[in-house]
N, C-alpha and C positions, 0 to 999 in steps of 0.2 A: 600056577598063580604066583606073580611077582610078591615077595614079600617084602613094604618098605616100613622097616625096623624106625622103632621112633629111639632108639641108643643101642649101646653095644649090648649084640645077642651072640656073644660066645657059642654057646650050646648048638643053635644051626648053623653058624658061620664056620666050624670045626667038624661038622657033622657033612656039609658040603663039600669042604675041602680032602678029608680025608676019602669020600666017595671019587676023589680025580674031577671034580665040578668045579667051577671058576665064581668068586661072590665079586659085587660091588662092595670095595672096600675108600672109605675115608682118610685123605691124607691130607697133611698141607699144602702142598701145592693144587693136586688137584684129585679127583676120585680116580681109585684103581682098580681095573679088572684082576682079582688078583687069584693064583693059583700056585700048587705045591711046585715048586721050583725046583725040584730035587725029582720031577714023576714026567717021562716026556709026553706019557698020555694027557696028564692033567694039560701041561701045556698047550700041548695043539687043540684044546680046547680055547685059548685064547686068542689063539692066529683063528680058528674057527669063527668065533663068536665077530673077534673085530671082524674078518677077513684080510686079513693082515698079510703082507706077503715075510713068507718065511725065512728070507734071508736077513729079514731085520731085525736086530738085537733087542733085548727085553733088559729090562731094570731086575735086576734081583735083593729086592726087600730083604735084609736082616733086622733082628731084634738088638744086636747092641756089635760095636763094635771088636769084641773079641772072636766075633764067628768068621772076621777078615782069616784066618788060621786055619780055619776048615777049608773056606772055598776059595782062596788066593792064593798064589806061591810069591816069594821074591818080592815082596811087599815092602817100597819103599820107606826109608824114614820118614821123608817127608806127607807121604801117603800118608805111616798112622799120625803123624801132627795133625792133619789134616781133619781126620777121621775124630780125633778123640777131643778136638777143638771147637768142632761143626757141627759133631752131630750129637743127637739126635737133630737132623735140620736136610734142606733143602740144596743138602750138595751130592755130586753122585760120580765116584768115583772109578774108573777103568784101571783094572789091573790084571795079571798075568789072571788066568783062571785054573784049579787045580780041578784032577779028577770027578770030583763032586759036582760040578756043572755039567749038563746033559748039553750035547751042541747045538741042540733045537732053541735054546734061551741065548747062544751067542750069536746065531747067526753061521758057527762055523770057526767063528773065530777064536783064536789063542787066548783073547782078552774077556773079561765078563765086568759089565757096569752093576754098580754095586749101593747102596745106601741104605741108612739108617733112618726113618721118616717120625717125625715128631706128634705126632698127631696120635690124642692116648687111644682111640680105638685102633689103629692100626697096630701101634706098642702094643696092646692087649690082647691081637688076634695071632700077632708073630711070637708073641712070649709063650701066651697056651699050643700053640700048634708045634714050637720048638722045630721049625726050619722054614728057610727059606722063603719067598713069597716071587713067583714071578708077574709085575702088576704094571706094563703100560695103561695109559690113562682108557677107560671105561665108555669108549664110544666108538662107533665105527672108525674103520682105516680112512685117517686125511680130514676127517669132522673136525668139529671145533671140541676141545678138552669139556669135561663137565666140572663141575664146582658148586655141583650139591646134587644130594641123593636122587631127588628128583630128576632130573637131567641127565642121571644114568637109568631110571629103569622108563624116560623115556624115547631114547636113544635103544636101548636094548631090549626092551620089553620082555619077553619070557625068555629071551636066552640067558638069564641072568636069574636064579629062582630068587636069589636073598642078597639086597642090598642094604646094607649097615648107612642108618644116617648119622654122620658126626656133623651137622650141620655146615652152612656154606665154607669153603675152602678161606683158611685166613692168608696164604698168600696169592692164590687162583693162577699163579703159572707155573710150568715145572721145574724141576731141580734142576740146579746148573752143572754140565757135566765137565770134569774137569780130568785130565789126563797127564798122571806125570810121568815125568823125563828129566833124569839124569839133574835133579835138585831143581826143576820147575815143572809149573802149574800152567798148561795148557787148557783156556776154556775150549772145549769143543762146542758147547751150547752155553748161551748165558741163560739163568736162572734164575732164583731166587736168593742166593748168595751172589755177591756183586764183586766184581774185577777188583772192587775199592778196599771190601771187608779184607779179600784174600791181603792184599797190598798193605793193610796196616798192621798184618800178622806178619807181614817181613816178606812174605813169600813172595817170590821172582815170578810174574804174571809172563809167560812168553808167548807170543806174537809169530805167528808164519800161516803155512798154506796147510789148511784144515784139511785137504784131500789125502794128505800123507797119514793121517793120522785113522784109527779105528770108526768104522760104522758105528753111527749112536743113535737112538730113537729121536723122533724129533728133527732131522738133517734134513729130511729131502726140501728139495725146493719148492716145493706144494705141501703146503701141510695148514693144518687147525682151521679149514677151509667151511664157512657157514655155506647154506645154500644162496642166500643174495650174493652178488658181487661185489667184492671190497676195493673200493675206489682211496687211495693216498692223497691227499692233498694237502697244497699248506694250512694253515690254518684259518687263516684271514679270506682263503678262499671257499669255507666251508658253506656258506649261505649262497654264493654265486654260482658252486657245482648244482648244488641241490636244486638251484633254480633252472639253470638248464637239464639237468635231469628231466626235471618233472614238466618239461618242455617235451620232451621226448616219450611222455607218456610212462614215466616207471614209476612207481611206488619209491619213494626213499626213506633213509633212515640217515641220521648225525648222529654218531658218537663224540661227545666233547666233553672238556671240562670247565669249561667258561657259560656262561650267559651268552646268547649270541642277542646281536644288538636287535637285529632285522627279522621282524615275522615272515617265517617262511614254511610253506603249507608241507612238511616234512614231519616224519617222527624224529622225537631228538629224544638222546637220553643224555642226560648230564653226569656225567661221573663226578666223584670228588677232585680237589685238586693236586693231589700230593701223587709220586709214582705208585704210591702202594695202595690209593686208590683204584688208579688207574688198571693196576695189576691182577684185585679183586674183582673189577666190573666189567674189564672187557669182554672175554670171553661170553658173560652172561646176559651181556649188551648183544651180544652177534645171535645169540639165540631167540634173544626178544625178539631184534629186529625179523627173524626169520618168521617169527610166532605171526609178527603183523604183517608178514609177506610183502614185506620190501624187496625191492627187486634190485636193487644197490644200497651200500651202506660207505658214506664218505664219512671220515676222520682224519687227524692229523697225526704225524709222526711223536710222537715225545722225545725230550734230547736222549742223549746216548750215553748218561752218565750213571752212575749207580741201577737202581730196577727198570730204571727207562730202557737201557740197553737191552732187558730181555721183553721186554713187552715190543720194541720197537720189531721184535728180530721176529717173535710171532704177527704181529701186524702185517709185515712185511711178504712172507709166508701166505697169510690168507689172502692176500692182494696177488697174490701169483696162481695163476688158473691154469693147471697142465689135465688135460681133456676136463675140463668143467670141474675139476677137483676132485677126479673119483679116484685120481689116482691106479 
């Protein structure tokens, strides 16, 4: 029987974890399936659980930045600048991995992505549990992320016995992963920390071909994928798709942040207008629209500046169908 916790319940969430169980745990960006990171049996309970294919790397949750020591080697300066400036927050760092990482959480790899998550139940479950937490986001492999309690134990239903609600996600996309080299900050994924934050902190934002660089969760070109189909459009064309849509006999659904001028027999949800709205509602917008089994869901891009850039980048993602999104 799913238990969905009305605040943090230490006592089962520690009681699970230490049995090698994976809980729904609360963060800021978005909800995490999260398990002892240090146990490779716990782990493959979360490739299990998502179905996740196992070559893909996992996030590994610490409690504060000085545990970079235990599970890092050759940990750049600019890394802990980085690390003791940002976090607790939604940035997520790739760096050498030491012993202590099992190679089922990197994928195999040299490197292990790494963060410190703000959100006080998660703080509160890594602090008493005293290691590690490996927590890609809390829904099947290629779905859309969750961003509140509900949304994972309905996504997961009993494979998950205790989901912690820290209520809806305040920033609702994930951590931006960020990759240094040789005294610069390579986003691998944008986030919830923006190209711009990094940029007024001094730090040299560099630019090339992401394929050179380490597997990160969140890359593949299908990802965060609802069941309707996500249609791009401009903006001004959003009332005209939807009308030929629904020409064509489909159920639709608008995502926007405006008033649209022209009644059009569609579900709309209006987001607020700001990126950080946009940031908090999408995700939970694609599951509405699923709830009302819309059969496409058109929206429009946001600019590409601050949060827009990682909302766009998931947008973008869920509009891309490789076998129907089952990935």
């Amino acid at each position: 029987m799913v238990q969905l916790e009305p605040g943090p319940s230490l006592a089962q969430a520690l009681f699970e974890l230490n049995a090698g169980r994976a809980i729904g745990l609360p963060t800021e960006t978005v909800y995490g399936l999260a398990a002892d990171g240090t146990r490779p049996t716990a782990v493959a309970e979360i490739f299990r659980i998502k179905g996740r294919p196992p070559a893909h790397p996992l996030i590994l949750h610490l409690a504060e930045a000085s545990w970079l020591d235990q599970y890092c080697i050759n940990v750049p300066p600019l890394a802990w600048h980085l690390a003791e400036s940002l976090w607790p927050g939604p940035l997520t760092l790739v760096l050498e991995r030491s012993s202590k990482v099992p190679d089922c959480v990197t994928g195999g790899l040299s490197t292990v992505a790494v963060r410190v998550p703000s959100h006080p139940v998660a703080l509160s479950v890594l602090r008493a549990f005293a290691r590690p937490l490996a927590a890609p986001s809390a829904n099947r492999f290629g779905a859309v992320s969750p961003t509140t309690a509900q949304h994972v134990v309905d996504d997961l239903g009993e494979d998950v016995a205790v989901v912690l609600d820290g209520g809806a996600c305040e920033c609702g996309v994930e951590s931006t992963i960020v990759e240094v080299r040789e005294g610069q900050a390579k986003i691998l994924r944008p986030g919830g920390i923006t190209r711009e934050t990094l940029e007024a902190m001094g730090v040299e934002v560099a630019s090339g071909d992401l394929r050179a660089s380490p597997r990160v969760p969140g890359s593949l070109e299908s990802h965060y994928c609802p069941r309707a189909r996500v249609q791009v459009v401009q903006d001004e064309d959003l009332e005209g798709a939807a009308h030929r849509a629904k020409g064509h006999g489909l159920k639709v659904g608008i995502v926007t942040q405006r008033s649209l001028r022209q009644s059009t027999d569609a579900e709309i949800l209006q987001l607020g207008t700001s990126p950080e709205d946009l940031a908090r509602g999408v995700y939970a917008a694609f599951r509405e629209l699923d709830r009302r089994e819309c059969a496409v869901i058109f929206l429009s891009l946001p600019t590409s500046d601050g949060l827009g850039a990682a909302v766009a980048d998931r947008i973008r993602r869920a509009a891309t169908r490789v076998n129907d999104g089952s990935d």
